[in-house]
BADO-669229 format. One record per residue: x, z, y of N, C-alpha, C in turn. Coordinates in steps of 0.02 Angstrom, whole numbers, plus 50000, padded with zeros to 5 digits. Layout:
BEGIN
XZYXZYXZY ...
This chain:
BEGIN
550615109454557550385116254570550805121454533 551185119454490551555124054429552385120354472 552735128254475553385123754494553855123954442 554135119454451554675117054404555025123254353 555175129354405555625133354369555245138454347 554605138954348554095144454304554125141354222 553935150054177553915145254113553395147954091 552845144354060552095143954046552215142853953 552195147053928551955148053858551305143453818 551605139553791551155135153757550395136353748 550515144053716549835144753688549325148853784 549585150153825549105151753897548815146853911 548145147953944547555143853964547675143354021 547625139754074547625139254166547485133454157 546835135054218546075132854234546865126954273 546555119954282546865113454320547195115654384 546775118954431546985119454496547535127754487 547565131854468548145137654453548605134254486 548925139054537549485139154566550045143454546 550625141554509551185145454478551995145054525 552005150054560552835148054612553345149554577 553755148454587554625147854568554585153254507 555035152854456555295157254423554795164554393 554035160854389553505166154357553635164454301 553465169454239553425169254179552635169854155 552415166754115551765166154088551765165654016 551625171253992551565171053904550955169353882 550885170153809550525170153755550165173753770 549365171453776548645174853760548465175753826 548655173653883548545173453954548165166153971 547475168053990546965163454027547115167854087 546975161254144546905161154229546285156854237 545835158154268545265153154298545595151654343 545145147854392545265141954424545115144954503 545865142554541545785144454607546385150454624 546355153854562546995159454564547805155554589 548075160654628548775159054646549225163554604 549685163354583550185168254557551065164454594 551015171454639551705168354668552455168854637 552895169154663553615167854635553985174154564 554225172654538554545178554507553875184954483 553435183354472552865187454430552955185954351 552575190854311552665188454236552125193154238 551875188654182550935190154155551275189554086 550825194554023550955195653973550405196153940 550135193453879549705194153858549475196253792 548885197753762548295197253804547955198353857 548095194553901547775194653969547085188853990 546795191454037546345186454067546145188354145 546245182954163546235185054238545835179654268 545255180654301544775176354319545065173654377 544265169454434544455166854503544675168454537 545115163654583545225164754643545795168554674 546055171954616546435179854638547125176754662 547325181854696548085183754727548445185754714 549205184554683549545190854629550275187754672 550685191554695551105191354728551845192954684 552105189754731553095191454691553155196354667 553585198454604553895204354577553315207754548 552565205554535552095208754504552265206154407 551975214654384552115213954317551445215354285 551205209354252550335211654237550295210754167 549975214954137549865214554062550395216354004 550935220354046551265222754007551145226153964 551755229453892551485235653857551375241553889 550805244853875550625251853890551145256553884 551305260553939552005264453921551505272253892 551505269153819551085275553785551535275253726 551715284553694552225282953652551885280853596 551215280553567550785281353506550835271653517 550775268753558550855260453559551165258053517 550865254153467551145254553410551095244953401 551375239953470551205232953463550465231253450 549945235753453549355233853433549115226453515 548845224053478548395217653530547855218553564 548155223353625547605227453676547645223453738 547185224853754546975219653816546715221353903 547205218053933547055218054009546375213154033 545945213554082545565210854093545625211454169 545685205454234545595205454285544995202554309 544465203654362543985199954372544075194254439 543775192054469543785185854505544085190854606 544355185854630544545188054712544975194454724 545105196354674545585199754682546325198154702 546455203454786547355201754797547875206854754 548435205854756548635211154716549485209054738 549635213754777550155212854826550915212754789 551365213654803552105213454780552185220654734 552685218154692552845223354641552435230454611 551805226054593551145229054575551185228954490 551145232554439551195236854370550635236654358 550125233954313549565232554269549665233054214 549655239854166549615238254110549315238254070 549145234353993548645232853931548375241653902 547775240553896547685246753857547955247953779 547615253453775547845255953707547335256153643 547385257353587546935257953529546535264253537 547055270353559546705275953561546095276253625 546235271453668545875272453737545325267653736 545155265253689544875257453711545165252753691 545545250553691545955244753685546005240153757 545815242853811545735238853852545925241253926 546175239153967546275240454043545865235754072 545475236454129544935233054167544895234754236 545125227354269544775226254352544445223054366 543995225554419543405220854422543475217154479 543105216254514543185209854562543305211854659 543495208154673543665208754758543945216254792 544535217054746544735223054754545535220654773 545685225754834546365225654869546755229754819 547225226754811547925231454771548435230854818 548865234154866549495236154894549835235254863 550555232654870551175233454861551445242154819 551705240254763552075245054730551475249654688 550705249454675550355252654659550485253454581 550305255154526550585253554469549585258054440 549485251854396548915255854359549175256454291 548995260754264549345263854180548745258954134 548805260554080548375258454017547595261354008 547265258753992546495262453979546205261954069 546575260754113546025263554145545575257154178 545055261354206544315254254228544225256454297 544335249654340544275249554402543675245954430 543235249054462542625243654465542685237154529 542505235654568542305236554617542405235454712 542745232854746542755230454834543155237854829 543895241154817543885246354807544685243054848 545045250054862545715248354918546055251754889 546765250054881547285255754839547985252654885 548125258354939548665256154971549215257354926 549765256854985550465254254938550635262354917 551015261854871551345266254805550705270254768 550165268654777549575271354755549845271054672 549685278254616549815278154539549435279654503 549105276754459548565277954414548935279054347 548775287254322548995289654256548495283154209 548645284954137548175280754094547555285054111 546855281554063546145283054062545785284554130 546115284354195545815283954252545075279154248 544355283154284543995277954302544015277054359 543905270754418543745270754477543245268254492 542775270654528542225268454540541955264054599 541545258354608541615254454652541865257454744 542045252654785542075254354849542655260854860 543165263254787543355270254833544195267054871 544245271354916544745268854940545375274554937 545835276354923546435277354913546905276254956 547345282754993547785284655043548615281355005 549065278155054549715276255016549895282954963 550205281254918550545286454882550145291854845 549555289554838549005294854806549375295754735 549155300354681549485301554627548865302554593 548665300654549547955300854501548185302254436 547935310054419547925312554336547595309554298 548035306054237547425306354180546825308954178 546505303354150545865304754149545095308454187 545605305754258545275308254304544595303054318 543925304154347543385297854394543545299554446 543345292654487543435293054583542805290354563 542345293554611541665292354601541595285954679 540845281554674540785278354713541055281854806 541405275754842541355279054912541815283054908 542135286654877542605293554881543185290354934 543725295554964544275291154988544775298354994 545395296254997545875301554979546455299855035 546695305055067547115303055123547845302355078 548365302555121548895299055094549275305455077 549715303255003550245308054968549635313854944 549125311054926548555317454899548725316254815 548765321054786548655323054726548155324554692 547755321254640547115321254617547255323654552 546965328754520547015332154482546225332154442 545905333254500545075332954467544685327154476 543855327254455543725321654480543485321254548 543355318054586542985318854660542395314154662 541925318554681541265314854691541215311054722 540775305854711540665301154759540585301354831 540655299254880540645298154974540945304754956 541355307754965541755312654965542615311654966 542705315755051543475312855069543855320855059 544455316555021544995322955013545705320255048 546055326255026547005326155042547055332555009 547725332055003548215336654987548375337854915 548965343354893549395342754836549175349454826 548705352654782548055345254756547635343454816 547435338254788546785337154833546295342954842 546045343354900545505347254926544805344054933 544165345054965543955342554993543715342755073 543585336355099543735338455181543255333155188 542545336155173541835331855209541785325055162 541355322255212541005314455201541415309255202 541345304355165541815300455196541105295755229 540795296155293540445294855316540685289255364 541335286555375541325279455408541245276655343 541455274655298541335269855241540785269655233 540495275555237539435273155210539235269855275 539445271855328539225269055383539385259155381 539885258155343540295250355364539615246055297 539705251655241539175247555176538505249655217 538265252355262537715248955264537095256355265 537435260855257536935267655235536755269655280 536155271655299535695274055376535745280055372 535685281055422535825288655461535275294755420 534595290555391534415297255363534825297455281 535015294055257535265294755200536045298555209 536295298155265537185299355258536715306155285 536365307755320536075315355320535985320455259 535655316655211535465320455142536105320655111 536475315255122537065316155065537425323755112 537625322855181537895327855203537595333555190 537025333555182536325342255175536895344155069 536835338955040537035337754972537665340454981 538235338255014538915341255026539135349655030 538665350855085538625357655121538215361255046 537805360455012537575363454946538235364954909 538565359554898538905361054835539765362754871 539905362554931540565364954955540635371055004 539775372655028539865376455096539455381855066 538885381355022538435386755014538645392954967 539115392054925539475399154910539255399054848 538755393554823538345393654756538875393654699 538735397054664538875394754558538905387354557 539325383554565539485376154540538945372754502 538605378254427538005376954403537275377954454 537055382254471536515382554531536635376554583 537335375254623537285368454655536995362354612 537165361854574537095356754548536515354254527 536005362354513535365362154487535035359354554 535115364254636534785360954692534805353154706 535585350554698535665343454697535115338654668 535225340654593534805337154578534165338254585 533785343454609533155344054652533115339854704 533635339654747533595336154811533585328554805 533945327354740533975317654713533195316454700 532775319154689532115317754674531885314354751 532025315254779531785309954849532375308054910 532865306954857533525300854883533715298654843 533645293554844534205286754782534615288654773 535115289654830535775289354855536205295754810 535575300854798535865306054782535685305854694 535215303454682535435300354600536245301054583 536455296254597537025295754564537445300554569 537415305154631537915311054644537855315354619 537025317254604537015320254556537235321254461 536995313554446537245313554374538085314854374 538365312454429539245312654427539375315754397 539115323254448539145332254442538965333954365 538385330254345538155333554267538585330854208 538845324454221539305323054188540175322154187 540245326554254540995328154257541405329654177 541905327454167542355331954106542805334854133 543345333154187543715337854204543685345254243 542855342954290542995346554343543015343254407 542485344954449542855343754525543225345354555 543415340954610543845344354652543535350354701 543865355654715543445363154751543855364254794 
């Protein structure tokens, strides 16, 4: 299952069945569970851990150092979760001391070709990041969002649940959850109402969230007054719970 011309570092863990192709490099402090493939010419660096099942394709570089200048060799840590693909010449790197110490993906999430995630940031989630997609450091992403090729993500920006961003969009702020943008910067441009529709959300709920949208993008309100109706209106929708707290706990700012 390990080919001949990969070289596997004494001290890395891989679960029996790990599949390693031609000419991967595998260092020190790197566990793989069991079922993962890592194809040709990849190099994993560690501290890393990368659970089941996953997909990591040629020319991917995972667990590298954080390109942070304050990185000072400290022993920060990447974390991948289980079913995850993660396409050709894909950039994962270890967090930092100042951020956490940690970079985190979670499980059954698509990574494209050429995407590159920075240091610190936490990806939850069944979430899509087409190809050249860039995550500054301290990015959060929040489960399910999906991401246009070539998106550009500021530091320390959230993508809230559901959000989706068309392609070559520039994200500067955070964007609320089921909420679709584009452009340099990003704007916002409605629902992203096929995705709630594919997870499963009924027609009176993608209603309230839309009644919720039109509050805080169409009604002309004080950003603070929307936010106060919102969360009036979450008192008898679930759905809108969370959209609401987003809003109360934004740090950067939404997108407007």
């Amino acid at each position: 299952m390990i080919h001949p011309t990969a070289i596997i570092d004494s001290k890395a863990q891989l679960a029996e069945d790990v599949e390693v192709g031609p000419y991967s490099v595998i260092g020190a402090d790197v566990e793989i569970g069991k079922g993962t493939v890592i194809g040709p010419h990849v190099v994993i660096k560690g501290p890393t851990k990368i659970g089941e099942d996953n997909k990591i394709l040629q020319f991917s570089s995972i667990g590298e150092d954080p390109q942070d200048k304050k990185y000072a060799d400290e022993p920060t840590l990447l974390e991948i979760g289980d079913r995850n693909l993660i396409r050709e010449s894909c950039t994962i790197n270890r967090g930092t001391v100042q951020g956490g110490g940690i970079t985190k993906i979670g499980s059954d999430n698509w990574i494209m070709a050429y995407v590159h995630i920075a240091h610190d940031c936490i990806v939850g989630n069944g979430t899509i990041f087409a190809n050249g997609t860039t995550f500054a450091g301290h990015v959060t992403v929040e489960d399910y969002v999906i991401l246009g090729g070539f998106s550009l993500i500021h530091q320390f920006v959230v993508l809230g649940k559901h959000c989706f961003t068309g392609i070559n969009s520039t994200v500067l702020k955070d964007i609320p959850p089921y909420v679709m943008t584009s452009g340099q910067p990003a704007s916002p441009h409605g629902l992203n109402t096929e995705g709630l529709k594919r997870h499963g959300f009924n027609k009176d709920v993608v209603q309230e969230l839309k009644r919720a949208y039109k509050v805080l993008y169409k009604s002309e309100l004080l950003f603070a007054d929307a936010k106060k109706e919102i969360k009036e209106m979450s008192q008898s929708c679930d759905a809108l719970v969370g959209f609401s707290d987003f809003l109360e706990n934004s740090q950067r700012g939404i997108v407007r």
